[in-house]
PDB file of N, CA, C and O in Angstrom:
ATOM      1  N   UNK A   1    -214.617-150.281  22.624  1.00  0.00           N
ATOM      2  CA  UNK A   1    -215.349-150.634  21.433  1.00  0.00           C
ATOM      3  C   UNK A   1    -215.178-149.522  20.396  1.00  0.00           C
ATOM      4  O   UNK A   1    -215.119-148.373  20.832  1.00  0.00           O
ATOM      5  N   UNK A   2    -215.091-149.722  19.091  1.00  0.00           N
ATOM      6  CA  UNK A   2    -214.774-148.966  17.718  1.00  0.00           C
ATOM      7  C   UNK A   2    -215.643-148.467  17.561  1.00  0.00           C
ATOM      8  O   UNK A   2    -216.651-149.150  17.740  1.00  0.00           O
ATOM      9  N   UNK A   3    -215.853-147.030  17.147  1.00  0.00           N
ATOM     10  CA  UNK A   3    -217.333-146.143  17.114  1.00  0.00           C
ATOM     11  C   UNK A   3    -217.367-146.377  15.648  1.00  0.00           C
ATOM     12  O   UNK A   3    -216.451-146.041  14.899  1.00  0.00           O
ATOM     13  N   UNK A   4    -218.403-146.937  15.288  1.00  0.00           N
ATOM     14  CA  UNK A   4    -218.729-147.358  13.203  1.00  0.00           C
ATOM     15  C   UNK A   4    -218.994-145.890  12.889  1.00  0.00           C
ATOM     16  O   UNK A   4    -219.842-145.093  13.291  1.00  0.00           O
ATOM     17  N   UNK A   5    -218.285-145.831  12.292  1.00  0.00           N
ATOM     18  CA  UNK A   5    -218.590-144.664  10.665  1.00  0.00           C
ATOM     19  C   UNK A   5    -219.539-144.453  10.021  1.00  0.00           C
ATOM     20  O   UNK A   5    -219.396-145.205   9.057  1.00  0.00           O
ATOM     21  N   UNK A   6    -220.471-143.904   9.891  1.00  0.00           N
ATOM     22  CA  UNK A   6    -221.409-143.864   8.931  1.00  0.00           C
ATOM     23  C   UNK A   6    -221.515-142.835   7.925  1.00  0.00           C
ATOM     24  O   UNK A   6    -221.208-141.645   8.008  1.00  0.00           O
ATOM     25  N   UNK A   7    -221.952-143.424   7.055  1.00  0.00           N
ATOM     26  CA  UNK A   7    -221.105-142.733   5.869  1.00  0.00           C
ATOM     27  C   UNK A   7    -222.453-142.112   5.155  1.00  0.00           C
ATOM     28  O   UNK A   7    -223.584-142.596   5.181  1.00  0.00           O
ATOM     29  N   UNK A   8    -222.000-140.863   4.490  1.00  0.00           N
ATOM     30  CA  UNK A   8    -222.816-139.228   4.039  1.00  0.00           C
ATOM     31  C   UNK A   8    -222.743-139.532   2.619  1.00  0.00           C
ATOM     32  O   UNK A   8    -221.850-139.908   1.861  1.00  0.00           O
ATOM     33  N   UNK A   9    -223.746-139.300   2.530  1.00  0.00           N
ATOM     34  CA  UNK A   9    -224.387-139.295   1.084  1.00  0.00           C
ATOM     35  C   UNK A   9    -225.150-138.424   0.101  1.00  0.00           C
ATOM     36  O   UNK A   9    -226.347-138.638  -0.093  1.00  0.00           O
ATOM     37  N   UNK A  10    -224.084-136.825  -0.930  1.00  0.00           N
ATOM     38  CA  UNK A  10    -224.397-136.437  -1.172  1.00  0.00           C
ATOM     39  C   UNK A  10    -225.110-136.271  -2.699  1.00  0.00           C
ATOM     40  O   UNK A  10    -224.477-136.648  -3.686  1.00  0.00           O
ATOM     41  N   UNK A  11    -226.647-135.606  -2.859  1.00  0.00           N
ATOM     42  CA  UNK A  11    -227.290-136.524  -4.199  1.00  0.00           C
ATOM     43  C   UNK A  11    -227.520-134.913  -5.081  1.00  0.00           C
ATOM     44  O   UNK A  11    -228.061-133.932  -4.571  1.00  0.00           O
ATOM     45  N   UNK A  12    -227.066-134.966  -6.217  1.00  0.00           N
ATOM     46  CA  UNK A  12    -227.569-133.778  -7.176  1.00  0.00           C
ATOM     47  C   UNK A  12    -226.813-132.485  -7.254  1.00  0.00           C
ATOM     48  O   UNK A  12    -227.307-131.358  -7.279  1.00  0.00           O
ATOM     49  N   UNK A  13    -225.201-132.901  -7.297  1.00  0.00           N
ATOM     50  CA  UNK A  13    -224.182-131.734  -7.081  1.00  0.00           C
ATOM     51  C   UNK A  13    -224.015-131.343  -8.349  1.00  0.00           C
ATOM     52  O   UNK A  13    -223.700-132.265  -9.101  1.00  0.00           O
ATOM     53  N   UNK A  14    -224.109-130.394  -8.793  1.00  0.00           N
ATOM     54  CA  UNK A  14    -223.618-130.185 -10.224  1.00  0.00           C
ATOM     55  C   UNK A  14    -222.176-130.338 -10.399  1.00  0.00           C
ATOM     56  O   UNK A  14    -221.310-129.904  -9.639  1.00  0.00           O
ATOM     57  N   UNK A  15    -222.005-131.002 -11.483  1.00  0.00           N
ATOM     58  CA  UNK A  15    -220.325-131.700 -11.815  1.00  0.00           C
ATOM     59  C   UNK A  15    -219.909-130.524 -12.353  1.00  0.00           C
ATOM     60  O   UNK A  15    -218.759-130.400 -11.931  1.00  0.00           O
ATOM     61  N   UNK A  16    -220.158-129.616 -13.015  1.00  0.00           N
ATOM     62  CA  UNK A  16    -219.114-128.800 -13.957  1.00  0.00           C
ATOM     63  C   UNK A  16    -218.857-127.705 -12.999  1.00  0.00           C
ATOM     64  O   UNK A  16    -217.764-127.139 -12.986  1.00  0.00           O
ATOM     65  N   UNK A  17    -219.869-127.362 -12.150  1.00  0.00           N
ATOM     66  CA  UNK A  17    -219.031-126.125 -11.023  1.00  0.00           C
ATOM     67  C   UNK A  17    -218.619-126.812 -10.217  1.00  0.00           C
ATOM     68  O   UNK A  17    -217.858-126.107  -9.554  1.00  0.00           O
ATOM     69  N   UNK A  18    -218.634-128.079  -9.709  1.00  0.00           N
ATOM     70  CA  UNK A  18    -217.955-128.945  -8.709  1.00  0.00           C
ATOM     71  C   UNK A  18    -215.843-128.951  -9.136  1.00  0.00           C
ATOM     72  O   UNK A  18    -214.751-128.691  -8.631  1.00  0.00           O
ATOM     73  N   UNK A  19    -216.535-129.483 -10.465  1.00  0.00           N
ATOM     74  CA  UNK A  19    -214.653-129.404 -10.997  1.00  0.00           C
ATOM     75  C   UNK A  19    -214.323-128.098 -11.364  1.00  0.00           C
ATOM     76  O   UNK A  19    -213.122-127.842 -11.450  1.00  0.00           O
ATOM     77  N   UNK A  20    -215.185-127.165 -11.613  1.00  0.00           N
ATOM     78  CA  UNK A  20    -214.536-125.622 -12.188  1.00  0.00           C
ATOM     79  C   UNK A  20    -213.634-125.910 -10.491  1.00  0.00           C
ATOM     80  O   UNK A  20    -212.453-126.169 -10.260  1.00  0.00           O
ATOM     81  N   UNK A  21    -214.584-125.755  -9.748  1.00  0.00           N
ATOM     82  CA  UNK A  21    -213.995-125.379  -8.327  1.00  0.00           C
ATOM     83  C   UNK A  21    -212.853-126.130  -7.340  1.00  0.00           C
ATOM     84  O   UNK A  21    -212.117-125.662  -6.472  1.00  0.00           O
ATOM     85  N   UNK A  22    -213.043-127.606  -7.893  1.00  0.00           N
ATOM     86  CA  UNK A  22    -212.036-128.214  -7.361  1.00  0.00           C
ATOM     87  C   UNK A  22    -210.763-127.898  -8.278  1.00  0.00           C
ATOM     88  O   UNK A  22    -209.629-128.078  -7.834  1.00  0.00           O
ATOM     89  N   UNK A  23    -210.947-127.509  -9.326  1.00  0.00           N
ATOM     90  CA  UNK A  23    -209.546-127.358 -10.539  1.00  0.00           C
ATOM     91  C   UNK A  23    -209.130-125.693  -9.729  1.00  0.00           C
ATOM     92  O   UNK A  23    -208.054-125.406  -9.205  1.00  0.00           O
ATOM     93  N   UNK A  24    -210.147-124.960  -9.831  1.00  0.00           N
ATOM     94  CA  UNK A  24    -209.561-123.464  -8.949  1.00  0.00           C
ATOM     95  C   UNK A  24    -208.679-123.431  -7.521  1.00  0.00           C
ATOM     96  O   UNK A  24    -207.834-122.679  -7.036  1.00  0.00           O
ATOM     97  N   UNK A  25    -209.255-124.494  -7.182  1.00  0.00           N
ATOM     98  CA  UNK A  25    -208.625-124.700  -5.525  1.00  0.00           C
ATOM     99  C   UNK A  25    -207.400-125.151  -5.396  1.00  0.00           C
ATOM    100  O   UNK A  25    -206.582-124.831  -4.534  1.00  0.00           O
ATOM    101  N   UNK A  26    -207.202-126.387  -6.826  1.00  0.00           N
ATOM    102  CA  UNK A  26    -205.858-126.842  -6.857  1.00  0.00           C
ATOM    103  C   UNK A  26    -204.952-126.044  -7.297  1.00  0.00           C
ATOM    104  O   UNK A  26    -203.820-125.900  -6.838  1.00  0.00           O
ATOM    105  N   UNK A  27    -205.579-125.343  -8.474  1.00  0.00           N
ATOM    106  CA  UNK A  27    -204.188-124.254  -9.089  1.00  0.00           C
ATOM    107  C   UNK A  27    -204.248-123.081  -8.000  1.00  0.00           C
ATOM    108  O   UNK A  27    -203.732-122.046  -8.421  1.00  0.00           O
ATOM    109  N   UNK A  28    -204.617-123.023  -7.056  1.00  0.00           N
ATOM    110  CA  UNK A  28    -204.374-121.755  -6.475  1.00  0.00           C
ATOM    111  C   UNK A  28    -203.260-122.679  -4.970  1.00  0.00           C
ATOM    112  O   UNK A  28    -203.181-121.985  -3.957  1.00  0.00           O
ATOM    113  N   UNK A  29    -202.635-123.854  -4.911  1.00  0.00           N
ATOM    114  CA  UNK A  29    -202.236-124.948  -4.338  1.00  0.00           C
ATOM    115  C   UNK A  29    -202.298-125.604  -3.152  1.00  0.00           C
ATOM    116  O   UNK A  29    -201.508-125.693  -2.213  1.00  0.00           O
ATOM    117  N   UNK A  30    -203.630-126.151  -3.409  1.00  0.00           N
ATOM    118  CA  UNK A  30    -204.079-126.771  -2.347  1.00  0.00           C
ATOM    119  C   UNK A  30    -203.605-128.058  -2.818  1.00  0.00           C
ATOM    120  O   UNK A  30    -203.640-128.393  -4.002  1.00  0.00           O
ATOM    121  N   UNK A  31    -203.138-128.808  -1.822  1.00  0.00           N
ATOM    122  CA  UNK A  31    -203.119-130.859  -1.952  1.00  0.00           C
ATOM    123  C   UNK A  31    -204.034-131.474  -1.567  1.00  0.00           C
ATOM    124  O   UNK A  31    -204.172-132.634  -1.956  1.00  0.00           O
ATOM    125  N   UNK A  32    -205.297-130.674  -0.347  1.00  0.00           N
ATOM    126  CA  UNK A  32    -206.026-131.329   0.341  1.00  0.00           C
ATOM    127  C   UNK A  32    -207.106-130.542   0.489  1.00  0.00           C
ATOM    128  O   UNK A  32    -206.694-129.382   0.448  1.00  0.00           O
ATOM    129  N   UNK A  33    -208.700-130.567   0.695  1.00  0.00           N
ATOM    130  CA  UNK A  33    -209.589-130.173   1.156  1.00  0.00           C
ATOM    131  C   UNK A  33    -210.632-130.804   2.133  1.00  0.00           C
ATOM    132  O   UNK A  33    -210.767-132.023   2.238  1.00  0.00           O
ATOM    133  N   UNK A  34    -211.142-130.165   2.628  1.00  0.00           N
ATOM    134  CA  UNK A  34    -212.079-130.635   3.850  1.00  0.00           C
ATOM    135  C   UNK A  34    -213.691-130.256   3.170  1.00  0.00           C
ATOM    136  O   UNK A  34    -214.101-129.105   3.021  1.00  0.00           O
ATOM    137  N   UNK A  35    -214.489-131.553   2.799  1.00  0.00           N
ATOM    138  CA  UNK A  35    -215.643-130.704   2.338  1.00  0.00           C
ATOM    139  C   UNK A  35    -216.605-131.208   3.612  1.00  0.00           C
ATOM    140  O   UNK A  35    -216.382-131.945   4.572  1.00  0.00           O
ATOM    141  N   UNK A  36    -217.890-130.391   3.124  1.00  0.00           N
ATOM    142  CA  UNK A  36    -218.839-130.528   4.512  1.00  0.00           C
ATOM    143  C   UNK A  36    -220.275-130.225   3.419  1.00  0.00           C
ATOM    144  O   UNK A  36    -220.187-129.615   2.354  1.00  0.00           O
ATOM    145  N   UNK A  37    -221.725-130.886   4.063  1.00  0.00           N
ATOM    146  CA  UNK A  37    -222.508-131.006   3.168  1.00  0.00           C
ATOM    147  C   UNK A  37    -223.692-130.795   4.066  1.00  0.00           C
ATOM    148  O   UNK A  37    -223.544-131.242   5.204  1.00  0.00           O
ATOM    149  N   UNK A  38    -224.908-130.174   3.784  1.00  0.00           N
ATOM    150  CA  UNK A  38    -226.595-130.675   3.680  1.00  0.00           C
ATOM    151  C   UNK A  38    -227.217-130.515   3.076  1.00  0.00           C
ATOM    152  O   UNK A  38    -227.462-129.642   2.243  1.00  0.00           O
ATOM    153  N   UNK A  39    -227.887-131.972   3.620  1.00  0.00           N
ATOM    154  CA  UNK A  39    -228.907-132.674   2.930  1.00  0.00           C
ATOM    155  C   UNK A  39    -230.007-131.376   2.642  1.00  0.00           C
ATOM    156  O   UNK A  39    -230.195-130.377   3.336  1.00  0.00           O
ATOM    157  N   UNK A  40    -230.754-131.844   1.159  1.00  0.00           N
ATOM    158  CA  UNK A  40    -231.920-130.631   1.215  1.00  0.00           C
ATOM    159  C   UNK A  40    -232.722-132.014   0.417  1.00  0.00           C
ATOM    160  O   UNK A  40    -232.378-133.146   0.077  1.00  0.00           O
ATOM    161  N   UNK A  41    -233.501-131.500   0.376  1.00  0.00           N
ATOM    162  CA  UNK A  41    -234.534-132.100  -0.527  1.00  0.00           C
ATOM    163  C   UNK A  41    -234.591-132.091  -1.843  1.00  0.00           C
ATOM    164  O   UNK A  41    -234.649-133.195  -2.385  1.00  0.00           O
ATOM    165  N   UNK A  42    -234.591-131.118  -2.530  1.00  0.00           N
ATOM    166  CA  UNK A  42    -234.514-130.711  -3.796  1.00  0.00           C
ATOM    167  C   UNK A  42    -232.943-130.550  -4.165  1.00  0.00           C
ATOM    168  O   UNK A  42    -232.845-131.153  -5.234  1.00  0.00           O
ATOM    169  N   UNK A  43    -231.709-130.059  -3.835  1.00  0.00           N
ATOM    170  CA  UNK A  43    -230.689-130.216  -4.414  1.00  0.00           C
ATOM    171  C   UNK A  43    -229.974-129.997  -3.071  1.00  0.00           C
ATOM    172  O   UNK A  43    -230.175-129.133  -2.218  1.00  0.00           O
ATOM    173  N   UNK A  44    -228.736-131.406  -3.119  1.00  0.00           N
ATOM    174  CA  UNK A  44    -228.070-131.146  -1.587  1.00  0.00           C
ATOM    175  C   UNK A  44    -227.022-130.024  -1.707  1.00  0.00           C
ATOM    176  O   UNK A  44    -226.650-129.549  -2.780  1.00  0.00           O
ATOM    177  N   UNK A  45    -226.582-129.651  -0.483  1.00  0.00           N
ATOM    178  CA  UNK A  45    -225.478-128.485  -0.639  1.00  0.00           C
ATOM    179  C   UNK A  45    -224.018-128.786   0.102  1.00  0.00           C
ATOM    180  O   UNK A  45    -223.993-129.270   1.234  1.00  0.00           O
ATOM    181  N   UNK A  46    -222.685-128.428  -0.704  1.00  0.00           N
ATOM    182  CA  UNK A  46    -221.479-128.831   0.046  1.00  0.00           C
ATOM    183  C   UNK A  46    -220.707-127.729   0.025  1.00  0.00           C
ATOM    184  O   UNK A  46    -220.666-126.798  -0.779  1.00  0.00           O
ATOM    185  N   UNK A  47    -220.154-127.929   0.918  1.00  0.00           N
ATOM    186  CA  UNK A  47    -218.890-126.916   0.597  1.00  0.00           C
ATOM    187  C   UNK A  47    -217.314-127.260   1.058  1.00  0.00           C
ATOM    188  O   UNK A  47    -216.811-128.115   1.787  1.00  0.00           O
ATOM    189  N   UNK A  48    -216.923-126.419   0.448  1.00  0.00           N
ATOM    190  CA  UNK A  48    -215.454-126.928   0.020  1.00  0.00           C
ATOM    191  C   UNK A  48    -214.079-125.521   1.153  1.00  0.00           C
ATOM    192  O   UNK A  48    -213.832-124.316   1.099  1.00  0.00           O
ATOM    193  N   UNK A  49    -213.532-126.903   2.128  1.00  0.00           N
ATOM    194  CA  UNK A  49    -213.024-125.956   2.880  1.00  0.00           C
ATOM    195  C   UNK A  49    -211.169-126.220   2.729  1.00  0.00           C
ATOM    196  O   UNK A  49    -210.820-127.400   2.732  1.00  0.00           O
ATOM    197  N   UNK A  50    -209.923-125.016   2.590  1.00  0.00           N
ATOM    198  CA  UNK A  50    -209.172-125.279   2.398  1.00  0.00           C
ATOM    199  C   UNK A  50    -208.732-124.494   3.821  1.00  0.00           C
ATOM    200  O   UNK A  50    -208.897-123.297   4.057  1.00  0.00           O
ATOM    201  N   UNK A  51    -208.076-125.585   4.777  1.00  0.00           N
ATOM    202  CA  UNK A  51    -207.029-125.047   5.667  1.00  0.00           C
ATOM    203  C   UNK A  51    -205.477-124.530   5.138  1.00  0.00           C
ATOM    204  O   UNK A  51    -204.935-125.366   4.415  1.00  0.00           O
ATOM    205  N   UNK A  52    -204.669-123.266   5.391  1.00  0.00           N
ATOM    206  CA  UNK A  52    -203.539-123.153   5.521  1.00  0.00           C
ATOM    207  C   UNK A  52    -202.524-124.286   4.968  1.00  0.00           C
ATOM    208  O   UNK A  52    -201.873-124.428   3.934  1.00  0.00           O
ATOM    209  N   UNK A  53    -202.720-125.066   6.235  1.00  0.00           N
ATOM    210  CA  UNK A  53    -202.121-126.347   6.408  1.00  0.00           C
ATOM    211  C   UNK A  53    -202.021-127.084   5.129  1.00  0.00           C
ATOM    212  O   UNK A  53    -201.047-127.755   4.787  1.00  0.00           O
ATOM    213  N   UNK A  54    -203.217-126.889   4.384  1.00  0.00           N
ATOM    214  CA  UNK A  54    -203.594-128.091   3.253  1.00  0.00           C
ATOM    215  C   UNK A  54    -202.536-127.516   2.267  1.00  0.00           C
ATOM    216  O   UNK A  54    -201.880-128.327   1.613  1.00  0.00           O
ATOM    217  N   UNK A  55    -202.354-126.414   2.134  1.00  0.00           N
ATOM    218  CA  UNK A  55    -201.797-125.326   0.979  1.00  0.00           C
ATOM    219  C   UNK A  55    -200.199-125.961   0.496  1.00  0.00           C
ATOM    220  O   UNK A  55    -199.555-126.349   1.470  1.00  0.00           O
ATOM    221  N   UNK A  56    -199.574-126.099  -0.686  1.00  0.00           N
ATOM    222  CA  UNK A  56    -198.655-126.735  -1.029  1.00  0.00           C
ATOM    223  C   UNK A  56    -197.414-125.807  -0.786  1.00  0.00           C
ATOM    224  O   UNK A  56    -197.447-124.654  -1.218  1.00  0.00           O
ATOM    225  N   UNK A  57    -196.385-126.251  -0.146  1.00  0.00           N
ATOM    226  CA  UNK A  57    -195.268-125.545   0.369  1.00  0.00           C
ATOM    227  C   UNK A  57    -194.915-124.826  -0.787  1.00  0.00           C
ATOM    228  O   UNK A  57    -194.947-123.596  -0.814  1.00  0.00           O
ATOM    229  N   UNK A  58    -194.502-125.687  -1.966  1.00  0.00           N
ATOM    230  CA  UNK A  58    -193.632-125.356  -3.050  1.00  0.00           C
ATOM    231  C   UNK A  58    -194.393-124.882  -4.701  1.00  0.00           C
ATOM    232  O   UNK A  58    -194.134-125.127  -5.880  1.00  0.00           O
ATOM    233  N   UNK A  59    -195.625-123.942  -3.820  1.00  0.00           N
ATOM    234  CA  UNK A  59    -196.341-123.081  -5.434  1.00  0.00           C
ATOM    235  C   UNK A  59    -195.345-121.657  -5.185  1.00  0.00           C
ATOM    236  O   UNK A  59    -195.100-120.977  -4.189  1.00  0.00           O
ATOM    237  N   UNK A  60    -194.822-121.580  -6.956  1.00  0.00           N
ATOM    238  CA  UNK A  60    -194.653-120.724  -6.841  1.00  0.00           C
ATOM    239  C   UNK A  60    -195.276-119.829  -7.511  1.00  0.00           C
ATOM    240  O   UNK A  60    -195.774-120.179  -8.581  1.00  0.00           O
ATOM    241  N   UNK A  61    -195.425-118.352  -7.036  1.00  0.00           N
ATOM    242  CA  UNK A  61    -196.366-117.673  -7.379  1.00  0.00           C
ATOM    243  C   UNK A  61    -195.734-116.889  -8.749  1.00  0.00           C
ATOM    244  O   UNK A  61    -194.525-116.889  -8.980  1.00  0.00           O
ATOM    245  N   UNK A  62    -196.800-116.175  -9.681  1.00  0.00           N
ATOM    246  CA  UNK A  62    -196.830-115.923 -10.502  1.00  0.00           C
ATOM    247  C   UNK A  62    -198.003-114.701 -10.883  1.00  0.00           C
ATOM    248  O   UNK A  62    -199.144-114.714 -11.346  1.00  0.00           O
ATOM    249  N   UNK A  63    -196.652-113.221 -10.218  1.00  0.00           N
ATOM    250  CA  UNK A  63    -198.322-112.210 -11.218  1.00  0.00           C
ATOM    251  C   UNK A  63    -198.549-111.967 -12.062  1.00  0.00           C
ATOM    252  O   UNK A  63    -199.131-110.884 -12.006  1.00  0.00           O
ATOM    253  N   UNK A  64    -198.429-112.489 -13.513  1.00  0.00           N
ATOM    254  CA  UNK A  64    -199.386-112.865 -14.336  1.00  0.00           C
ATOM    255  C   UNK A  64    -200.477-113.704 -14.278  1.00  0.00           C
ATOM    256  O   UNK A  64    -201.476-113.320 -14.887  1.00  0.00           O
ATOM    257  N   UNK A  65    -200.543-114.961 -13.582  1.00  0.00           N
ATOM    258  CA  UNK A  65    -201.244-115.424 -13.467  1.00  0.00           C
ATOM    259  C   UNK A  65    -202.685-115.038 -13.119  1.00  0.00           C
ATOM    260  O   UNK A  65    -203.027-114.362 -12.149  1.00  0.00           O
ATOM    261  N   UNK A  66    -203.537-115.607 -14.125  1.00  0.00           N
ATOM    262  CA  UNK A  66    -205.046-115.049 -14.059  1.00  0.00           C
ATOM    263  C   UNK A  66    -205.691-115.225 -12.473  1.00  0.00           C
ATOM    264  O   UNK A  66    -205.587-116.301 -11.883  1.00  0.00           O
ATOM    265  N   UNK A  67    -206.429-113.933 -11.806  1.00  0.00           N
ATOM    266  CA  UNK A  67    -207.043-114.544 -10.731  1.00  0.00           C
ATOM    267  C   UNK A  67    -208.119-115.013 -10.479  1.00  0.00           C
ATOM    268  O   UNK A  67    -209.270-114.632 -10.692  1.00  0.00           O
ATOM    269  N   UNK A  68    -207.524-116.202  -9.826  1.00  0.00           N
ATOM    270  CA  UNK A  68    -208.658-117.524  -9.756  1.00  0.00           C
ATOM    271  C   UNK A  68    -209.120-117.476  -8.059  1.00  0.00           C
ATOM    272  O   UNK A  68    -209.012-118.476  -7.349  1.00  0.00           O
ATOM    273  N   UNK A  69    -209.500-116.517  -7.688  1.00  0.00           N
ATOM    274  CA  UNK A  69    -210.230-116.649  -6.229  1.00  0.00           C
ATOM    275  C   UNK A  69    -211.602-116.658  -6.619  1.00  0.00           C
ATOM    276  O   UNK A  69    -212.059-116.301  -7.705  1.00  0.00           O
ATOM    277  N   UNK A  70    -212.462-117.284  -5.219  1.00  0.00           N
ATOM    278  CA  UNK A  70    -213.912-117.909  -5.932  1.00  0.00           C
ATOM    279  C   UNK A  70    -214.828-116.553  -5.544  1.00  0.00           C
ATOM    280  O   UNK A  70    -214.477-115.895  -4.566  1.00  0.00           O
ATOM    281  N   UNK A  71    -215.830-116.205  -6.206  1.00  0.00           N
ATOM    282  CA  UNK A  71    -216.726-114.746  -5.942  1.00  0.00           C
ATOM    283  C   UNK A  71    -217.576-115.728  -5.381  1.00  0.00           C
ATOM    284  O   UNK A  71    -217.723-116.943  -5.513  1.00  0.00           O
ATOM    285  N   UNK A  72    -218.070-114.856  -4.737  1.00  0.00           N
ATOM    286  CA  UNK A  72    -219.774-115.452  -3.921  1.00  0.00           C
ATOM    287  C   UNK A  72    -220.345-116.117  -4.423  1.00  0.00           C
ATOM    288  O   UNK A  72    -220.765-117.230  -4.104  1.00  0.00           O
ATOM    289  N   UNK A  73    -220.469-115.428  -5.451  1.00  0.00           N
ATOM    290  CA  UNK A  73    -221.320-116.106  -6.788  1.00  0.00           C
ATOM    291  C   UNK A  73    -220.859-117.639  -7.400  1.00  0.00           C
ATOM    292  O   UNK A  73    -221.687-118.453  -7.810  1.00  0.00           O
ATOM    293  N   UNK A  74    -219.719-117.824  -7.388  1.00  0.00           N
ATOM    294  CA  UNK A  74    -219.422-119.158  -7.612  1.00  0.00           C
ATOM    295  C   UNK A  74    -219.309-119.965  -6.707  1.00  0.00           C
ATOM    296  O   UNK A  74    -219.045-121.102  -7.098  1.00  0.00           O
ATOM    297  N   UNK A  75    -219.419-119.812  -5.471  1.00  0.00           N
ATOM    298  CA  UNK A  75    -219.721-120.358  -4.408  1.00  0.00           C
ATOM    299  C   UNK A  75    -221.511-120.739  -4.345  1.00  0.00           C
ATOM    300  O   UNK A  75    -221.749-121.747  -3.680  1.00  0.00           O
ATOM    301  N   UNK A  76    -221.997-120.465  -4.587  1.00  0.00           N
ATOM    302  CA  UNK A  76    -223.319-120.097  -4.667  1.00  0.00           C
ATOM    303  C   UNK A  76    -223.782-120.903  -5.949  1.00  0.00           C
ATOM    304  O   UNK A  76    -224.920-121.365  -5.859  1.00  0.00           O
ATOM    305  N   UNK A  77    -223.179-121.125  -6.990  1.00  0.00           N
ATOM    306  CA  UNK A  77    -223.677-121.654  -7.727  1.00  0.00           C
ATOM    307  C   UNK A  77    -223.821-123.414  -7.439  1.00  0.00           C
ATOM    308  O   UNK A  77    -224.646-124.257  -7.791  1.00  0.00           O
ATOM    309  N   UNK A  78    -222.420-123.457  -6.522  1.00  0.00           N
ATOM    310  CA  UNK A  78    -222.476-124.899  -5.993  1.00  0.00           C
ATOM    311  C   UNK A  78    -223.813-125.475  -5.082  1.00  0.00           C
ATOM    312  O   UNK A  78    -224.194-126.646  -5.114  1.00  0.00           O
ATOM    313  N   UNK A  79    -224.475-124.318  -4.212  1.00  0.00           N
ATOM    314  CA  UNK A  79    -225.293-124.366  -3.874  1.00  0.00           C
ATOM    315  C   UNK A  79    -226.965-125.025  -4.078  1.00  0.00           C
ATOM    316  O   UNK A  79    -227.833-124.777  -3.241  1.00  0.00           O
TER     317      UNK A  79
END
């Protein structure tokens, strides 16, 4: 027998650090992420996980490029 899915439902994420962070994750080249979430009462919490694996073979790097790794603090703001 097929084990049903039940499906997660996260409520009150803030959108503009949600995409600051999903836009940071991609230019730093991720294709894929794994997010994970709880429930709170007052504002739910997720987070955003990038395996190795997910990382795009063919970024090439660039040191000029501004650095876009996330501080605590912007982690935290997702919070």
């Amino acid at each position: 027998m097929a084990k049903s899915k039940k499906a997660v439902r996260f409520q009150k994420i803030p959108l503009k650090e949600l995409l600051e962070t999903l836009q940071t994750v991609y230019n730093q080249g991720a294709d894929y992420i794994d997010i994970s979430g709880i429930p709170d009462e007052q504002q739910d919490i997720i987070g955003i996980h990038v395996l190795e694996e997910y990382l795009s073979d063919d970024l090439e790097e660039d040191d000029d490029e501004e650095d876009d790794t996330l501080s605590e603090e912007d982690l935290n703001k997702l919070i």
